[in-house]
matplotlib code that plots the C-alpha trace (Angstrom):
import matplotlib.pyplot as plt

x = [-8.5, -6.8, -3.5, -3.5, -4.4, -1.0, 1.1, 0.0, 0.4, 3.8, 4.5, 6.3, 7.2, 6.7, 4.5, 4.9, 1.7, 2.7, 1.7, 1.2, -0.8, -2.1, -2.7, -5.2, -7.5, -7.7, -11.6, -10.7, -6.9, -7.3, -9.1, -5.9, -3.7, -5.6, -6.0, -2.0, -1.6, -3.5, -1.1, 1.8, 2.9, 4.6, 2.8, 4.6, 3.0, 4.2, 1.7, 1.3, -0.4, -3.5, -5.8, -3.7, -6.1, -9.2, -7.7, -5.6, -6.2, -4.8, -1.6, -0.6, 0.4, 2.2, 6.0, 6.7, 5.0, 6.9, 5.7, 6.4, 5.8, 6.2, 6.3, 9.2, 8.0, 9.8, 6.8, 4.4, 7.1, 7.4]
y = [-4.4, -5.5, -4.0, -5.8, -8.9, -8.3, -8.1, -11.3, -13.1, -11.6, -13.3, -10.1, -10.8, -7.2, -4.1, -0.9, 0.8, 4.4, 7.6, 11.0, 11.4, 8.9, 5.4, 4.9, 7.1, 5.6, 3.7, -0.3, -0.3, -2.8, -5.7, -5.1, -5.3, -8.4, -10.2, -9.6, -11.4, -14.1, -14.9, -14.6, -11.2, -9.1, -5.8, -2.9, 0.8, 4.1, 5.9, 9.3, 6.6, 8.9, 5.6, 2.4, 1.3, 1.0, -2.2, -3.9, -7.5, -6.6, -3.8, -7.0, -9.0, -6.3, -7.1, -3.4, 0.0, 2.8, 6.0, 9.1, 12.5, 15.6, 18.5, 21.5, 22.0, 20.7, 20.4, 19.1, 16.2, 14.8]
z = [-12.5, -15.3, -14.0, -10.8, -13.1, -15.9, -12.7, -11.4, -14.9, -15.5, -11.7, -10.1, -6.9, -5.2, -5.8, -3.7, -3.2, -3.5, -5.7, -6.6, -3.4, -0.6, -1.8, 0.7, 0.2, -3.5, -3.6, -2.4, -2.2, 0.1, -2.7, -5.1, -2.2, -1.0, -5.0, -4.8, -1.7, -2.7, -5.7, -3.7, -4.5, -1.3, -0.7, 0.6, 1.0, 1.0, 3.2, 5.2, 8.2, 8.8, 7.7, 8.7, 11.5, 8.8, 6.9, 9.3, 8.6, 5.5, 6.1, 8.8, 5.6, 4.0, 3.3, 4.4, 5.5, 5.3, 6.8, 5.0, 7.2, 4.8, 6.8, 7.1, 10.6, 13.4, 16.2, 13.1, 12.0, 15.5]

ax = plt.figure().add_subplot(projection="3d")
ax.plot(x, y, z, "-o")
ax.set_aspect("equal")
plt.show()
């Protein structure tokens, strides 16, 4: 996309995959996260880790993952 594309000519050095909601289940994360990669660019992602194991070549390259658990349940948080 031509976002991925302005981040990779203004040479930023990180992007944090996160949102308004879970980043994975956004159609082909994974090919922006990989076209970053391939310039150089460290990945992190903010994810709820329901759909880690369907990409894992590519979260293995990641910079970062961090897991976010939002819950105000005790028994559902652990």
């Amino acid at each position: 996309t031509q976002l991925i594309d302005d981040l990779i000519a203004l040479k930023v050095k990180a992007v944090y995959l996160s949102g308004g909601g879970e980043p994975t289940l956004y159609p082909r994360w994974w090919c922006f996260a990989e076209k970053l990669l391939l310039n150089n660019i460290d990945v992190a992602l903010v994810t709820n880790g329901v759909l880690l194991d369907e990409h894992l070549e590519t979260i293995r390259s990641f910079n970062y993952i961090d897991i976010s658990v939002y819950s105000t349940d005790k028994n559902e948080y652990e």
